[in-house]
C-alpha positions in Angstrom: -66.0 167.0 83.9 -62.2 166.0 84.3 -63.9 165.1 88.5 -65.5 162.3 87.2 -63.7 159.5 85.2 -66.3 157.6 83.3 -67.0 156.2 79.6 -68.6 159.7 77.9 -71.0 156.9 76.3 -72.9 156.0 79.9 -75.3 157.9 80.6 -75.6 158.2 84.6 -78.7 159.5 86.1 -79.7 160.2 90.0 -83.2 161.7 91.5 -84.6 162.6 94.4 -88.1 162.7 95.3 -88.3 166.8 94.6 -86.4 167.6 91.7 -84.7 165.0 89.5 -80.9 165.9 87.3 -79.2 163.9 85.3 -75.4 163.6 84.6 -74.2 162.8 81.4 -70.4 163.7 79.9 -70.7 167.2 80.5 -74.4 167.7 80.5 -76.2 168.2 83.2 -80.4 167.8 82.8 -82.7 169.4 85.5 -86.5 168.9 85.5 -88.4 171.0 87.9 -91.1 168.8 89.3 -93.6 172.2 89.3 -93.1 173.6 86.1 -93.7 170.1 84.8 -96.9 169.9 86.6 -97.6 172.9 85.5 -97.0 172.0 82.0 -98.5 168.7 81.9 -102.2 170.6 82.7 -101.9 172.1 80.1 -100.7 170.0 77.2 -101.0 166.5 79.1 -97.2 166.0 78.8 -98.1 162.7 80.9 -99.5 161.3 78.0 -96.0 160.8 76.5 -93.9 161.4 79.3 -94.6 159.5 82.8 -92.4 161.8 84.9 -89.7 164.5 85.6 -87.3 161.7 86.3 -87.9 159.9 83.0 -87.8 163.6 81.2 -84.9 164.3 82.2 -83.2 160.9 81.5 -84.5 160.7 77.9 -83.4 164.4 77.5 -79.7 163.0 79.2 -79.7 159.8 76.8 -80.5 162.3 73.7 -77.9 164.7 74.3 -75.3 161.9 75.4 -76.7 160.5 71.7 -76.0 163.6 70.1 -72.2 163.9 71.5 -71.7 160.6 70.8 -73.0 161.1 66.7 -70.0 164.0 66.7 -67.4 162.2 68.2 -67.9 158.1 68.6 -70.3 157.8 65.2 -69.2 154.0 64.8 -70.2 153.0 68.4 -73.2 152.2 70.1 -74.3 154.4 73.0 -74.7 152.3 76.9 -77.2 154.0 79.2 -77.3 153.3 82.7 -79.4 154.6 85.3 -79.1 153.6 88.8 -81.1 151.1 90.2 -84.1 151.9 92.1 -84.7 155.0 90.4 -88.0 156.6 91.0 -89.3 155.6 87.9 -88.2 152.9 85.9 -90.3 151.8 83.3 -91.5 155.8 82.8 -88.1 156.1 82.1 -87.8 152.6 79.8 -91.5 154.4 77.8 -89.6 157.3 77.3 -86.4 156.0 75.7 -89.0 154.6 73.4 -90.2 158.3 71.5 -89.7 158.6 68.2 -86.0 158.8 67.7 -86.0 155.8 70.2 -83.5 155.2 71.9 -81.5 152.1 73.5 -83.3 150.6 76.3 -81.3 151.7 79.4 -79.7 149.5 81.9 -80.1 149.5 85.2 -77.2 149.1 87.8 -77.1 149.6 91.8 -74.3 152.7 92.6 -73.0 150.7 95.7 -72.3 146.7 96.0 -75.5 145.0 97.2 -76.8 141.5 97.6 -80.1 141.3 95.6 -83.6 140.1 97.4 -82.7 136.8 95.4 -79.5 136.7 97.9 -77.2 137.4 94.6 -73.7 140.3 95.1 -74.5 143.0 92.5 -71.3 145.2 91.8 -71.9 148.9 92.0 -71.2 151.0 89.5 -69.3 154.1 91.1 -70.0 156.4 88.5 -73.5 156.9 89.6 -72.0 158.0 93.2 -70.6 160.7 91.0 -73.6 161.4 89.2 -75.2 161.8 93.1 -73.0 164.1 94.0 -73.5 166.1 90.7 -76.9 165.7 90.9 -77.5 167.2 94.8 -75.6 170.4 94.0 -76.9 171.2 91.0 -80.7 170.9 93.2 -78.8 173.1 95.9 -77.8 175.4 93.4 -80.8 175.7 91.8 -82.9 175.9 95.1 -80.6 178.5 96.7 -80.5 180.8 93.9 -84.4 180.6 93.0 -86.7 179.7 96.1 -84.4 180.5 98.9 -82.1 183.4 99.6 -81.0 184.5 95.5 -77.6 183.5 96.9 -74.9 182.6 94.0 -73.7 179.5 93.4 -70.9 177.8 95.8 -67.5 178.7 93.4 -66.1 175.5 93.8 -69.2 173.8 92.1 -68.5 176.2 88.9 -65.0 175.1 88.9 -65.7 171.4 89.1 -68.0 171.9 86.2 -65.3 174.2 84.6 -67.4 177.1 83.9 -68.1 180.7 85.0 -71.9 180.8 85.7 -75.1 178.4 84.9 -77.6 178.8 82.5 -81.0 178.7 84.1 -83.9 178.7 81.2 -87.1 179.2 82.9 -89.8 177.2 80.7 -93.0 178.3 81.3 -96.4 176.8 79.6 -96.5 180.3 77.1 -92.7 179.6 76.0 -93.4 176.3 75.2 -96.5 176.8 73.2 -94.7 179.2 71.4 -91.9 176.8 70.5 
């Protein structure tokens, strides 16, 4: 993702209160709120898991983990997730599964003066990690509950590739796996 200069070892997360994606070097993580519903009746996937947003962050930080084992084995991984998510400490219980993971930090994507009255720098990364975020939702919402129209060509090019991968899981795939 050439569009987005950032260290490949942060992991940068956005959400909405619909769908939830995380971007990571390269990666891009989408939880479908529904199918996790769906899921989660039958094989409680709450129990473990608070939320789509803090599935699809520990799913982020793992892959992120597993580029960094291939190419940065000597350095320690740095995730951050923007501040204000909508589920923080599902997120920081996540992280924890077995392999745990390092706790993520927390950072606001714009500069903001804390309820304490203290400047917080944002990290512009996660402005990024926005924008990634919405059009992969657009993409996915267009092309499956709208109007089956194809994804905008200039997102594709941006991500450098010539289509999208879009695994349905369903409850009977995943008690198959």
């Amino acid at each position: 993702m050439g569009a987005c200069p950032w260290d490949a070892r942060k992991v940068l997360p956005s959400g909405n209160r619909h769908h939830t994606a995380v971007v990571t070097h390269g990666v891009l993580c989408y939880v479908n709120h529904h199918q996790f519903e769906v899921i989660n009746q039958k094989f409680k996937l709450r129990e473990r898991v608070a939320s789509p947003y803090a599935l699809a962050g520990r799913v982020c930080a793992s892959l992120a983990d597993r580029w960094k084992d291939r190419h940065h084995p000597n350095e320690s991984p740095v995730y951050v997730f923007e501040d204000g998510g909508p589920d923080k400490g599902g997120l920081i219980n996540a992280m924890k599964l077995a392999p745990a993971l390092d706790d993520p930090m927390f950072e606001p994507s714009r500069d903001i003066t804390d309820p304490r009255g203290r400047a917080r720098k944002g990290v512009i990364q996660l402005q990024a990690a926005d924008f990634f975020a919405y059009e992969l939702r657009k993409a996915r919402v267009e092309r499956f509950d709208r109007t089956n129209r194809p994804v905008r060509q200039s997102f594709y090019r941006l991500l450098g590739v010539q289509d999208l991968q879009w695994p349905q899981f369903t409850p009977e795939v995943s008690a198959r796996s």
